[in-house]
LUMMARLO-993466 format. One line per 4 residues: number of its first residue (from 1); their letters; for each residue x, y, z of C-alpha. Coordinates in pm, 1 decimal, m for minus. Layout:
NUM	A	X,Y,Z; ...
***
This chain:
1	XXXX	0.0,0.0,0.0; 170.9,353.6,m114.9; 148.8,644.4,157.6; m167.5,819.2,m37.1
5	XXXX	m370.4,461.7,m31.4; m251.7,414.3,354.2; m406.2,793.0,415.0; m700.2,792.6,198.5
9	XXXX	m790.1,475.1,418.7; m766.5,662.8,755.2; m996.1,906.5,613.1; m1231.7,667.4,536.1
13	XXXX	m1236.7,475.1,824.3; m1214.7,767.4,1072.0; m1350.8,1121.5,915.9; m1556.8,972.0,578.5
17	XXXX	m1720.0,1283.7,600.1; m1483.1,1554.5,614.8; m1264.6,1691.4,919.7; m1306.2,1973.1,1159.4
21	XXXX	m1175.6,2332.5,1084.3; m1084.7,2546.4,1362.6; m885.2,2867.5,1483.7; m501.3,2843.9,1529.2
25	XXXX	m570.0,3041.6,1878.1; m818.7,2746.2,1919.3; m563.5,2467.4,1905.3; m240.6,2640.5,2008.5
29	XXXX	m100.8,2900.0,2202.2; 95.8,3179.7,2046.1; 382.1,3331.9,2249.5; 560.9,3681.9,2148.7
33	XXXX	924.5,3703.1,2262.2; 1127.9,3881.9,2461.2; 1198.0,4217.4,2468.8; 1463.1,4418.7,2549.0
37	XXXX	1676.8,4788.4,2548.4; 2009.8,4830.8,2327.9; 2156.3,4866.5,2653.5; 2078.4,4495.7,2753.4
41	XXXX	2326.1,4356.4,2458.8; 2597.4,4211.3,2567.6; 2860.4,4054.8,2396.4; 3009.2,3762.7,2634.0
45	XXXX	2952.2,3670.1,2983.7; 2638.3,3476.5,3178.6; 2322.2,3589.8,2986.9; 2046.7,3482.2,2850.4
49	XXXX	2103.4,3383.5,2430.8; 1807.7,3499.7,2220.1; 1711.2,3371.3,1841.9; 1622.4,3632.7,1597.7
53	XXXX	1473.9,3606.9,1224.0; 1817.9,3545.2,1163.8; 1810.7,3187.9,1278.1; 1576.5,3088.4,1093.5
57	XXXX	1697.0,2959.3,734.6; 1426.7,3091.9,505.1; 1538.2,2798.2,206.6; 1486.6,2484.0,434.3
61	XXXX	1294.8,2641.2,747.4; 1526.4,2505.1,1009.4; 1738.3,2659.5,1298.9; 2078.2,2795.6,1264.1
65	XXXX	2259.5,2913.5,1588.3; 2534.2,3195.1,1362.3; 2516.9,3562.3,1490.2; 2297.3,3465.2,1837.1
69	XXXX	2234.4,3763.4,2012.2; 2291.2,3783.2,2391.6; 2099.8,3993.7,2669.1; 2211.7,4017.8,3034.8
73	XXXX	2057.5,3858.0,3297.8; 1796.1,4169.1,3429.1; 1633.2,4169.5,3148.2; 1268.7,4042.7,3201.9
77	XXXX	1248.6,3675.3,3063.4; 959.8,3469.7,3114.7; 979.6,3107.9,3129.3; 716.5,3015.4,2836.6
81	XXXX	1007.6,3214.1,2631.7; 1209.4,2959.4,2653.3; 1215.0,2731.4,2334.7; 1085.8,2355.6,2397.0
85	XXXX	1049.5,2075.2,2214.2; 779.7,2064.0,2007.7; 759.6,2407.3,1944.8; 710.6,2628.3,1653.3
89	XXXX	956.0,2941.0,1586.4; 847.2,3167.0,1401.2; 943.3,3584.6,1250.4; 642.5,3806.5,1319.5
93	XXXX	809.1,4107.4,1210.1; 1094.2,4211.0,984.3; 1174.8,4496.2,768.4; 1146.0,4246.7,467.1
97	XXXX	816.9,4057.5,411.0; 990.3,3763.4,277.9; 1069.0,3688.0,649.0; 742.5,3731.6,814.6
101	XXXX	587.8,3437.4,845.3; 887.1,3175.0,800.2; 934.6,2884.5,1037.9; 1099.4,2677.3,1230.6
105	XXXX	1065.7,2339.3,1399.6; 1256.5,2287.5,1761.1; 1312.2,1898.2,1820.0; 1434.1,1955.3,2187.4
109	XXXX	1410.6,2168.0,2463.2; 1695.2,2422.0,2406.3; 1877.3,2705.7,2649.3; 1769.3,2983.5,2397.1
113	XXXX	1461.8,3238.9,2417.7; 1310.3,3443.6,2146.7; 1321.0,3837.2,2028.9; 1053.8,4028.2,2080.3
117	XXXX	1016.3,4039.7,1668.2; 957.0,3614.3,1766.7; 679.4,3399.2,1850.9; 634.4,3035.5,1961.7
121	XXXX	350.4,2833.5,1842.1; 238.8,2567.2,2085.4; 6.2,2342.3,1957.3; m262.1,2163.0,2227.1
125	XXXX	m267.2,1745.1,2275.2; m487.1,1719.3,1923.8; m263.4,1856.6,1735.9; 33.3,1697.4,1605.8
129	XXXX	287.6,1990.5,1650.2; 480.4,1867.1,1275.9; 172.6,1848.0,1107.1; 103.5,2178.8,1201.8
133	XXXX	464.7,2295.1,1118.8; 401.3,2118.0,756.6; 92.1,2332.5,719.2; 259.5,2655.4,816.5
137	XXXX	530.4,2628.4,542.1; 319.8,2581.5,256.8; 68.4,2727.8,14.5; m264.7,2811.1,259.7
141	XXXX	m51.7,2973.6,517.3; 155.4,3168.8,263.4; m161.1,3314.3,59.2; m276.8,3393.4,413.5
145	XXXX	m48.2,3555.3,479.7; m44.9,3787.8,128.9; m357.4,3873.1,228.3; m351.7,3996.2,582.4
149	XXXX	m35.8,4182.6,518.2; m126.6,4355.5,158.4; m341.2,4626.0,305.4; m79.7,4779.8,530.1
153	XXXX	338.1,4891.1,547.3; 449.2,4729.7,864.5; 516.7,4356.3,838.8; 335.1,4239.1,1163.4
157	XXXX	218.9,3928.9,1234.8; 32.0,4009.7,1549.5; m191.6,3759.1,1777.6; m518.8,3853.5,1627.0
161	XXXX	m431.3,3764.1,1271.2; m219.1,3470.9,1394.4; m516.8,3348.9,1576.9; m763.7,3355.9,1340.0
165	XXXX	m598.7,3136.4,1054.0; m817.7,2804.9,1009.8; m674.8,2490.7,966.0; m781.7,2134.6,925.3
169	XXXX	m782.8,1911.5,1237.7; m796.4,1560.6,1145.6; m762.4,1260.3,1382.1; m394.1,1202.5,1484.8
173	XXXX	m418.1,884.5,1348.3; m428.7,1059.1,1012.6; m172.0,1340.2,1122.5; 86.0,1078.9,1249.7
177	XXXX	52.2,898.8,927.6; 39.7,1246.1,720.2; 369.8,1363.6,934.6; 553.3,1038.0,884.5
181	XXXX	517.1,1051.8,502.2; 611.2,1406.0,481.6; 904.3,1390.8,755.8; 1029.3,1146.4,483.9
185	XXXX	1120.9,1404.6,236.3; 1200.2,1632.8,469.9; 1479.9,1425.5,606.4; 1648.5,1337.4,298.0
189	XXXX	1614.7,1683.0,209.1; 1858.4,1762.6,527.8; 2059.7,1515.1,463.0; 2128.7,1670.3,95.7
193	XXXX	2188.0,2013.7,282.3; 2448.0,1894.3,496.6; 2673.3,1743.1,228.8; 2574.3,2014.1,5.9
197	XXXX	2693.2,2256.6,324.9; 3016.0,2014.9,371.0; 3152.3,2079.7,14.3; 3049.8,2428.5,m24.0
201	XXXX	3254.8,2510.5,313.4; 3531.0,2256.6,114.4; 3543.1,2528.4,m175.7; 3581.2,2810.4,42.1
205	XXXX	3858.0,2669.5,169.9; 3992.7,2623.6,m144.8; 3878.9,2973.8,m266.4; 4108.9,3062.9,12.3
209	XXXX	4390.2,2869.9,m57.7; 4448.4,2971.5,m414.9; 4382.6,3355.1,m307.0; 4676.0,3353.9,m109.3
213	XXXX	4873.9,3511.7,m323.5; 5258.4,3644.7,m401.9; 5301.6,3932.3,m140.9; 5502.3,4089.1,m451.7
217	XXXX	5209.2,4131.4,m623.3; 5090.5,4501.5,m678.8; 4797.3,4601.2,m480.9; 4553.4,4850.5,m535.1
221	XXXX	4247.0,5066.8,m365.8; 3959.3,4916.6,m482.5; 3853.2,5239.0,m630.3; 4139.3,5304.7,m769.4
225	XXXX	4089.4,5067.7,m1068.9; 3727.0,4947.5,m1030.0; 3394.8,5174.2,m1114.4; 3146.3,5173.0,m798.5
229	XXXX	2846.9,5301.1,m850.6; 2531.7,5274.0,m610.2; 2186.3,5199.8,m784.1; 1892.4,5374.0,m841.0
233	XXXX	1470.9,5326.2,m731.8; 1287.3,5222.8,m1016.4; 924.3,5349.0,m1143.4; 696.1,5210.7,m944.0
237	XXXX	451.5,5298.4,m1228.0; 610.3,4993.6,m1479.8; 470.0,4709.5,m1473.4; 690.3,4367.7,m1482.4
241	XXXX	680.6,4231.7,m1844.6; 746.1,3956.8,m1981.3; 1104.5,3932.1,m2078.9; 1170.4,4101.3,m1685.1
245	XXXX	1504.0,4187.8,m1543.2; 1620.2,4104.7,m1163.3; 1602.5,4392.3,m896.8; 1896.2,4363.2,m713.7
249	XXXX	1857.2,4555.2,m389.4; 1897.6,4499.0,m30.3; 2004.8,4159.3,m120.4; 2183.2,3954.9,m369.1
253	XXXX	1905.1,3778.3,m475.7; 1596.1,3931.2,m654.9; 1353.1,4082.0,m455.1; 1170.2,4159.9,m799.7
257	XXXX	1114.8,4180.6,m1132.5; 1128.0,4464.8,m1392.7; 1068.5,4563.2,m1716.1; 1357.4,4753.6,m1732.3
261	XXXX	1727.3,4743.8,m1655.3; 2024.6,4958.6,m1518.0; 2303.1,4732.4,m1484.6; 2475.0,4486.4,m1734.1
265	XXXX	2546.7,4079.0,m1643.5; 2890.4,4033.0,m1493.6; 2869.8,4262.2,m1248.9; 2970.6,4237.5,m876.7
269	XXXX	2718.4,4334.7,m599.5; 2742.4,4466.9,m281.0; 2392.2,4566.4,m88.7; 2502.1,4913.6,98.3
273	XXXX	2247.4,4905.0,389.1; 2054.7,4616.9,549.6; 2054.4,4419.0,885.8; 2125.8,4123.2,709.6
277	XXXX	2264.3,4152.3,310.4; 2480.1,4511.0,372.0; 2842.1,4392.8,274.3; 2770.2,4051.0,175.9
281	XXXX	2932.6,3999.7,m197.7; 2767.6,3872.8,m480.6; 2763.1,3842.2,m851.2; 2501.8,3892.7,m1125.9
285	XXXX	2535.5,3674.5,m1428.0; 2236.0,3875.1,m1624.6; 2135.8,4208.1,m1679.1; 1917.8,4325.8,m1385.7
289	XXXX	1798.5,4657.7,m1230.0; 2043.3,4762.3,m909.6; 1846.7,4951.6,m647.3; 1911.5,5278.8,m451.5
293	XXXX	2046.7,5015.6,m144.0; 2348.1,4826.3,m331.2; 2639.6,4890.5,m462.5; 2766.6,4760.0,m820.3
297	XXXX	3081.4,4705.8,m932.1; 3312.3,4641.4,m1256.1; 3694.3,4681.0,m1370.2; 3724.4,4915.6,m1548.7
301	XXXX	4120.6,4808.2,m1643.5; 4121.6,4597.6,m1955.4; 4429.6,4348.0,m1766.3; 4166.3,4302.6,m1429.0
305	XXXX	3892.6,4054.9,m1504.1; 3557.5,4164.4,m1301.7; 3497.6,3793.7,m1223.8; 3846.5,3800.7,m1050.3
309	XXXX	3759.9,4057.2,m848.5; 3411.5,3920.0,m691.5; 3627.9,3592.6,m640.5; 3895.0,3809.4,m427.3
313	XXXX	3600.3,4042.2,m284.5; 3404.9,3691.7,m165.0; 3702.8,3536.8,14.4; 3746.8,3871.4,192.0
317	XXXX	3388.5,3918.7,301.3; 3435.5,3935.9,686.3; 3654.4,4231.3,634.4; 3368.0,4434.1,416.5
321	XXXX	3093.3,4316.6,646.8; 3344.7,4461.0,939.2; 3336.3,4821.5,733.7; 2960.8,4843.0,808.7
325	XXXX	2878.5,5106.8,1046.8; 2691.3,5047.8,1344.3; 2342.6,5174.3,1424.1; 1935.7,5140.8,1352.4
329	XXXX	2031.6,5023.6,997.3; 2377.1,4860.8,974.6; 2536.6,5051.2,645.2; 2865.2,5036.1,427.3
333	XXXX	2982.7,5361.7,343.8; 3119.0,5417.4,m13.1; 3436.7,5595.5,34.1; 3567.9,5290.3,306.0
337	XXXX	3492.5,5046.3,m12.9; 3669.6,5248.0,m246.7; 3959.8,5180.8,0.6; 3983.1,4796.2,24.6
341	XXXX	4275.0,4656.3,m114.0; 4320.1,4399.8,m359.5; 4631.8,4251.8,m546.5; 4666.0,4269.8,m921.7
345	XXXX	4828.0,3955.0,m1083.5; 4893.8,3891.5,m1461.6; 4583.1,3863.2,m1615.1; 4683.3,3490.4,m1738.7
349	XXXX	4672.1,3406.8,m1365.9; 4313.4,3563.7,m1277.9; 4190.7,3361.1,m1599.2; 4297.1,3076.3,m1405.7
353	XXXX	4161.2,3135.3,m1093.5; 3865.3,3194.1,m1245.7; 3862.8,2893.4,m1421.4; 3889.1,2696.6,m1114.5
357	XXXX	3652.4,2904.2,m901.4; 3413.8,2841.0,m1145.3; 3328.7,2516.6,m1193.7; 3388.2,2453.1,m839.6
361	XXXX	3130.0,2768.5,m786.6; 2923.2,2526.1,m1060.2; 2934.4,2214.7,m806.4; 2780.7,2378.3,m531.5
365	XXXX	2570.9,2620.6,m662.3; 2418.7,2544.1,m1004.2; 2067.7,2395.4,m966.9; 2083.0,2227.6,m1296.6
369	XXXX	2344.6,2011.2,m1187.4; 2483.0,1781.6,m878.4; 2354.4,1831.6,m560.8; 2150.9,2155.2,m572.0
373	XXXX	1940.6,2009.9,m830.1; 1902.2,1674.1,m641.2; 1801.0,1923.5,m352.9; 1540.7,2120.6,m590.1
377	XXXX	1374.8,1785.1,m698.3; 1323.0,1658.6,m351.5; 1187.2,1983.6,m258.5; 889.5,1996.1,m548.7
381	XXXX	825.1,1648.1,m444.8; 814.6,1772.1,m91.2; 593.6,2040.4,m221.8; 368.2,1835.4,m441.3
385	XXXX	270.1,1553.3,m167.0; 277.0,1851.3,101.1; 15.9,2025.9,m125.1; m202.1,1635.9,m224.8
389	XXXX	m241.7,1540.8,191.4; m259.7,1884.0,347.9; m628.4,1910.5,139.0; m924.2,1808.8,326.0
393	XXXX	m1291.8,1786.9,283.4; m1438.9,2028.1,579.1; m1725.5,1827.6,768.0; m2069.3,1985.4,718.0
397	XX	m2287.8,1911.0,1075.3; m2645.4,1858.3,1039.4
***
């Protein structure tokens, strides 16, 4: 019997006639995070460690414990803001929409609470709390989501509208069996991230390696032989057509489409302000439009090879993040870019550098090929049985 048969037979034997719908502030409690004053950071010592949006990864929706931010101990912590197993993580408010809403599933009580810009979602004994996590990262939750948050500016997820999304409740029978099924993909899928994870950290160490270069070697400012220019908005008027370009802004992925563009493929990117892309390096392959919050580079030397450049740029990252300056909106001032040092050797070696950057770049990056598109494939199928068993038949009472 395949996993669909096996389901379609709980139905039938336990809810022939459809399931109950209810309330998430029915069947779970919702929990906001802590909050705290500037003056409550601290940077080592005996203190309490706090997740942020920033632990969350928004590709696979799990935990990640980089960058945790830690608050001394008279700050006011409750208890039920401790994380536990079982529970739900999840960003209620972020300066980018793309974050509001993600999730993440804790497996085991853990000595970390949540920001204030946090909630945890504890699901009551009917509820299976995976099978509501695997309801919260797809399609009905995300088009919830669009909706509630269209009408206004400031990405909040607040208690009222997280309370009043309505989900199926099905027997646990049928959520065990939904959760085991689905738990399937989801493990293989982590299994693909970690070796995917292990070989990308084995090319940076390789990146490194062959950037270490002859200390002979001429080096230069930045802008001393490289144009950097920041972008510009776009008209909010055009609409996207068909043959769109990327808009490149506070990230270095798209956060858009337009029909226009302002910036040619091959060109390095550096977003200029931003809690979490601002100094982060990255590299456009295609024509796209670069925004008034990033930074865009090319050589403008006929013996320096852009590509070089980004390569040199990315294994130096650290250092440009450390140029950012500190405050409300972390930012990376022009004239300390223009300033970074880089060293210049024969073009003949940057072509091979290059060449070896790339098609290790290729290995861990493509998605037509290796790994990331194993990764892609599980995730549609993922998506596709995600989509087929989360769909229920709501039961009518007479």
């Amino acid at each position: 019997m395949n996993n669909s048969s096996k389901i379609r037979e709980l139905i039938e034997r336990f809810c022939p006639d459809g399931v109950e719908f209810n309330s998430l502030g029915e069947v779970a409690d919702y929990v906001r995070g802590v909050t705290y004053g500037k003056s409550q950071e601290i940077q080592s010592g005996d203190g309490f460690k706090i997740l942020r949006a920033n632990n969350i990864r928004l590709s696979s929706n799990t935990l990640n414990f980089n960058d945790v931010k830690m608050i001394s101990r008279d700050a006011r912590v409750r208890d039920d803001q401790r994380l536990k197993a079982g529970d739900i993580l999840i960003s209620v408010a972020s300066g980018s929409r793309a974050h509001v809403g993600k999730v993440a599933f804790v497996k085991e009580d853990l000595d970390y609470y949540f920001g204030g810009f946090m909630a945890a979602i504890r699901p009551y004994k009917q509820i299976n709390s995976r099978f509501l996590f695997h309801l919260l990262v797809g399609d009905h939750f995300a088009r919830y989501l669009e909706n509630n948050l269209a009408s206004t500016t400031i990405n909040n997820l607040n208690t009222s509208i997280m309370n009043a999304f309505i989900i199926p409740i099905p027997p646990l029978e049928i959520q065990n069996e939904i959760v085991r099924v689905l738990d399937s993909f989801t493990e293989l899928e982590a299994e693909l991230e970690a070796e995917l994870e292990a070989r990308k950290r084995q090319y940076e160490h390789y990146r490194s390696e062959i950037l270490v270069l002859n200390a002979d070697l001429q080096w230069v400012a930045l802008g001393e032989v490289c144009d950097i220019s920041i972008g510009q908005a776009p008209d909010k008027s055009s609409p996207v057509g068909t043959n769109s370009f990327p808009f490149i802004n506070a990230g270095n992925e798209p956060s858009g489409y337009l029909p226009e563009k302002n910036s040619l493929a091959e060109t390095i990117t550096i977003p200029s302000r931003g809690q979490g892309g601002a100094g982060h390096v990255g590299y456009q392959k295609t024509d796209f439009w670069c925004g008034p919050l990033c930074y865009r580079i090319r050589s403008r030397k006929e013996d320096l090879l852009t590509k070089y450049v980004y390569y040199y740029l990315k294994n130096i990252q650290t250092a440009i993040i450390g140029l950012r300056q500190t405050g409300s909106i972390p930012a990376v001032n022009k004239k300390e870019l223009t300033l970074v040092r880089i060293p210049i050797p024969p073009l003949s070696e940057q072509e091979r550098i290059v060449g070896i950057l790339d098609k290790f770049d290729v290995l861990v990056n493509d998605i037509a090929v290796g790994l990331p598109a194993e990764l892609v494939a599980r995730r549609k199928q993922y998506e596709y049985y995600r989509g087929k068993l989360m769909t229920f038949k709501k039961y009518a009472a007479d």
